[in-house]
C-alpha distance (Angstrom), angle and dihedral (degrees) to the residues before:
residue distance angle dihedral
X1 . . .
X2 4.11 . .
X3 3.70 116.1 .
X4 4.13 94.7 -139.1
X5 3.85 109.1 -147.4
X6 4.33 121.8 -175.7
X7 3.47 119.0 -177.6
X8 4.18 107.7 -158.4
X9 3.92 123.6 -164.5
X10 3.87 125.6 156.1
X11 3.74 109.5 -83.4
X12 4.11 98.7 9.7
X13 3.88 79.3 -133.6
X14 4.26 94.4 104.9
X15 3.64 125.0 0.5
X16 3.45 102.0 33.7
X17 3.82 102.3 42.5
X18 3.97 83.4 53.0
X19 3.99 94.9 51.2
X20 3.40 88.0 43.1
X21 3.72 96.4 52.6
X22 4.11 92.8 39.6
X23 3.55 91.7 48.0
X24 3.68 98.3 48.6
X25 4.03 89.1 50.6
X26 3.59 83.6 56.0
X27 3.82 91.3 53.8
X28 3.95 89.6 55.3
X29 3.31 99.0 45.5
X30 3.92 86.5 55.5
X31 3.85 94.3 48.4
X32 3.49 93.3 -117.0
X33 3.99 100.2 126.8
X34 3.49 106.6 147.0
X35 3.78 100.0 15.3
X36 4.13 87.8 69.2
X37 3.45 118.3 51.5
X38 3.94 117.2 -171.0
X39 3.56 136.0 -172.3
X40 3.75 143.8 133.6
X41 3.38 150.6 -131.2
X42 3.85 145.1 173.2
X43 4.14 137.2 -115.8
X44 3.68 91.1 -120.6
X45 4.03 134.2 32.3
X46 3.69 98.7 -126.3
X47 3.13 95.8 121.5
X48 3.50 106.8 27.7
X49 4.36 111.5 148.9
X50 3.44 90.1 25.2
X51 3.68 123.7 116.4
X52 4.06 123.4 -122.9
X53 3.72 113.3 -71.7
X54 4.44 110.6 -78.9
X55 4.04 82.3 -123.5
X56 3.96 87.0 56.0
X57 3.74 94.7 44.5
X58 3.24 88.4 44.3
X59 3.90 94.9 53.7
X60 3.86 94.3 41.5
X61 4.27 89.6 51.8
X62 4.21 89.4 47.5
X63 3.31 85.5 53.4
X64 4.11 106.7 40.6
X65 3.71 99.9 -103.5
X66 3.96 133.2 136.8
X67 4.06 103.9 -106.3
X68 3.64 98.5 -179.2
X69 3.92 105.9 120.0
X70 3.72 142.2 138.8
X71 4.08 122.2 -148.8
X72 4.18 114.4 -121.2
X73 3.82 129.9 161.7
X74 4.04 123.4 -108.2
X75 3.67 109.3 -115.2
X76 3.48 125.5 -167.4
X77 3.48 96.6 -116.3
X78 3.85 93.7 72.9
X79 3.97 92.5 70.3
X80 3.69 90.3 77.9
X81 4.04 88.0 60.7
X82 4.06 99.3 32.7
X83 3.51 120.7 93.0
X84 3.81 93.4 -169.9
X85 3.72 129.7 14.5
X86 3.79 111.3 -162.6
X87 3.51 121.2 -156.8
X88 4.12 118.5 -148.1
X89 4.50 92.3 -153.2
X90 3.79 133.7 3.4
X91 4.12 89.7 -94.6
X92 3.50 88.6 58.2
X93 3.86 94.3 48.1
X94 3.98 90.3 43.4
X95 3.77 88.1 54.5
X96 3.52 98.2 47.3
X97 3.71 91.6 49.3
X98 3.78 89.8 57.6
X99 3.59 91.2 42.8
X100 3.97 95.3 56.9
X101 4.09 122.6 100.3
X102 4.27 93.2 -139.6
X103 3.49 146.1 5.0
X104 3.18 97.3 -98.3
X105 3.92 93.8 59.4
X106 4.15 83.6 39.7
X107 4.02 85.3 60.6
X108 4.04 97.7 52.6
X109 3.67 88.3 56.4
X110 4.37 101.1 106.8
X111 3.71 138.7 177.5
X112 3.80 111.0 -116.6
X113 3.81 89.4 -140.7
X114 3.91 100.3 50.5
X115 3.96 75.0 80.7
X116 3.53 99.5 66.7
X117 3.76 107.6 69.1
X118 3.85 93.6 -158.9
X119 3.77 93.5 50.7
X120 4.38 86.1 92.2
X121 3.72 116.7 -162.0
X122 3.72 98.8 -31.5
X123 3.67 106.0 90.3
X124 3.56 104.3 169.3
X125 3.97 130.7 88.2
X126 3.40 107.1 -141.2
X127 3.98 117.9 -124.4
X128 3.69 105.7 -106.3
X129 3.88 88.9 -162.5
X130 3.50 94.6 111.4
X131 3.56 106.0 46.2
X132 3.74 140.9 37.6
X133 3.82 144.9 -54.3
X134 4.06 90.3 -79.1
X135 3.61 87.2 61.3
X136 4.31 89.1 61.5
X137 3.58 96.2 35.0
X138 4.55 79.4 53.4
X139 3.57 96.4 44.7
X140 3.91 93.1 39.0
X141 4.35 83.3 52.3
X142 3.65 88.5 50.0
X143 3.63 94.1 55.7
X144 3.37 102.8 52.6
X145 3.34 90.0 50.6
X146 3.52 95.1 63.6
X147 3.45 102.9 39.2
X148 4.04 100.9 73.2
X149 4.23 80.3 62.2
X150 3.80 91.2 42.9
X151 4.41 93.2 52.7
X152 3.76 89.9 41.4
X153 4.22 91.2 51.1
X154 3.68 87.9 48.3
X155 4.04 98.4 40.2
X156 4.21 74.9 55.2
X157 3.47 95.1 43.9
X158 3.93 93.6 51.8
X159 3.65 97.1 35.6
X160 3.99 90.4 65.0
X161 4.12 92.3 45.8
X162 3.58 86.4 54.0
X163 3.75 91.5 47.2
């Protein structure tokens, strides 16, 4: 069975085309194509069509990643198929809370950073929308930091279902 992960920021212009792009490098690297399935999506359709931000392509293509990626919305309707939702900051996490039909879909809603053990009390990554360059190359470091966490809490999440 496919472990479904979404990662959710604002616009799904920035943040969450960059965890989702990390994250699902991570995946490959761990030979777990097809077991993982990553994408992303953002708390409000602004931007919906349009591809990741040039500064977040940009970022992702310094650095070796996949930058292909098209903006959509998170609806509601997708916590019935997710496994994991993860949000990028707390506002993102407090809307998607809202935004889900149960409990149960409340509860799979996650903080990116509560992965990284070093990351302290500040969980969020900060959009880096508004400023410059530094503020991708910063979001892009916080990501990867977090992500090693993130594979091995899935890899234990779908070892016990398949137990």
């Amino acid at each position: 069975m496919t472990y479904r992960v979404c990662f959710v920021c604002t616009g799904n212009i920035c943040r969450s085309p960059m965890a989702e792009s990390v994250f699902r490098a991570r995946v490959a690297e761990a030979g777990l194509d097809g077991l993982i399935d990553v994408d992303s999506a953002g708390t409000g359709g602004w931007h919906e069509g349009d591809p990741a931000d040039p500064r977040t392509v940009a970022v992702l293509e310094l650095h070796g990643y996949d930058s292909s990626h098209i903006a959509r919305q998170f609806q509601a309707s997708w916590f019935a198929r997710l496994d994991l939702v993860v949000a990028l900051d707390e506002s993102h996490l407090k809307a998607l809370r809202r935004l889900a039909p149960t409990e149960q879909d409340a509860a799979k809603v996650r903080l990116l950073r509560s992965y990284d053990p070093a990351a302290g009390d500040d969980l969020d990554v900060p959009d880096p929308y508004y400023g410059g360059a530094g503020g991708f190359e910063e979001c892009l470091a916080m990501v990867e930091a977090a992500s090693g966490g993130l594979l091995d809490a899935v890899r234990q999440e779908t070892g016990e279902r398949a137990a």
